[in-house]
N, C-alpha and C positions, 0 to 999 in steps of 0.2 A: 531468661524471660525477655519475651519483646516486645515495647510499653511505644507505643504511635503517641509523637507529642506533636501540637498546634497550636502555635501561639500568629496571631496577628498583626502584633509591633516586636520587635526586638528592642525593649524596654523592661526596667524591672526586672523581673528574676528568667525572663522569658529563655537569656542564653544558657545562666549558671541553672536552669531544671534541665537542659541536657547535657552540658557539665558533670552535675550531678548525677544523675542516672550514671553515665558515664562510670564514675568513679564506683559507684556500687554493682558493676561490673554486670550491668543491664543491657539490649540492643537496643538501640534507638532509630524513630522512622519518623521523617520530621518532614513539616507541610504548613502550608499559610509563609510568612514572615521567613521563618526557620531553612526553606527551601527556597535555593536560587531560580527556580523554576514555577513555583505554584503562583498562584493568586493567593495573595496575602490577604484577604479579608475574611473575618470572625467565621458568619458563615459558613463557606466552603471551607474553610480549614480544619476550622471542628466537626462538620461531616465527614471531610475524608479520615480525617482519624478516628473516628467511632465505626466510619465503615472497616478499615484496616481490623476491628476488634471483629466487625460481625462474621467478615468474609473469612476471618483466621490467620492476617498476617500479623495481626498484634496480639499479645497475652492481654492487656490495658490500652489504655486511652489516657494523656495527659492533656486539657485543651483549656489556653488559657486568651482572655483579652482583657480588656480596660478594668473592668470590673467584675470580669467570669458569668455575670449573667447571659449574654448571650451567647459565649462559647459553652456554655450548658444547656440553652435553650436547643441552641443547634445538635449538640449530639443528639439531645434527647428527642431530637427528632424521625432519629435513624432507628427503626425498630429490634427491638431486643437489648437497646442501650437501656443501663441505668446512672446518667451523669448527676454527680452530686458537687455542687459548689460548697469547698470547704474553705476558711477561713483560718481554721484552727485545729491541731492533732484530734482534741476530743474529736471533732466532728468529724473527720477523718474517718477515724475509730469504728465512730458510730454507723459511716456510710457503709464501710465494709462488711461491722457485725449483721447491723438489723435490715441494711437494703441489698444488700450484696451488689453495693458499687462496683460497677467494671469501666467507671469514668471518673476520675479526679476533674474536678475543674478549679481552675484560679483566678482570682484579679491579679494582672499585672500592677496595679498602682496600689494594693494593699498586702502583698506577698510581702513581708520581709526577706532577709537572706535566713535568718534562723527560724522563723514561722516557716520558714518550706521546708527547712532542713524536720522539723518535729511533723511536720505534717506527713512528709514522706517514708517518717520511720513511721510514725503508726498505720499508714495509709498500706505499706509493705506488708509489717508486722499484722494485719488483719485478717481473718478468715469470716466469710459467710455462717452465721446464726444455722445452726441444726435445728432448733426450737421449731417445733410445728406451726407455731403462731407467726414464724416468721417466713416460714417456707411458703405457708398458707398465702403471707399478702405477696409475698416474689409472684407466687406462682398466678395471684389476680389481677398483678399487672400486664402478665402477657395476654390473660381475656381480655383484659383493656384493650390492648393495641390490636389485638380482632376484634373486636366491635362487640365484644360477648359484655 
């Protein structure tokens, strides 16, 4: 699998989530901060890595800053993204059953090292909700973002 991570400081857990990944023997595609090359601001980092998910070079999206609100603001602005700021495995969990999350997002200044580590496993460990009722709001987020 290969997860587009973006972070905008290299602070926090920002190195050890591609560490991580890393060791759980994932690919990694790294932008903002993380790359010698990009613009490091929230922003464009977490666009390109939501875009990486739309266009198909990434399976996920990992997009983190100060406090994850704007690097989720920003994916979510890339259509067909569903970025979810988690804090915590349940929520995690939950991104993946009932919204069928295809964006992790983090705070750098509230990630632990072990809050990431459960967050990750359940965030992995998830599959998208078969439940009609859930299919149902996936499926009325996309009229959303047509204007239906």
């Amino acid at each position: 699998m290969r997860i587009s991570v973006a972070a905008d400081e290299r602070v926090g857990v920002a190195e050890q989530l591609v560490v991580e990944l890393d060791r759980r023997g994932l690919e990694t595609l790294v932008h903002g901060a993380l790359s010698d090359i990009e613009r490091n601001d929230w922003a464009w980092a977490s666009a390109a890595a939501a875009r990486d998910v739309i266009e198909g070079r990434a399976d996920q999206a990992i997009v983190c800053c100060w406090t994850g609100t704007g690097a989720s603001i920003a994916a979510n602005k890339v259509a067909g993204i569903r970025a979810a700021l988690c804090g915590d495995a349940v929520t995690a969990a939950g991104a993946r059953k009932w919204n069928d999350a295809n964006v992790l997002a983090l705070s750098l200044r509230s990630t632990s090292s072990a809050v990431l580590t459960e967050i990750l496993d359940a965030w992995f460990s998830g599959e998208a909700s078969t439940d009609p009722d859930d299919r149902a709001n996936i499926a009325h987020l996309s009229k959303i973002e047509r204007g239906h």
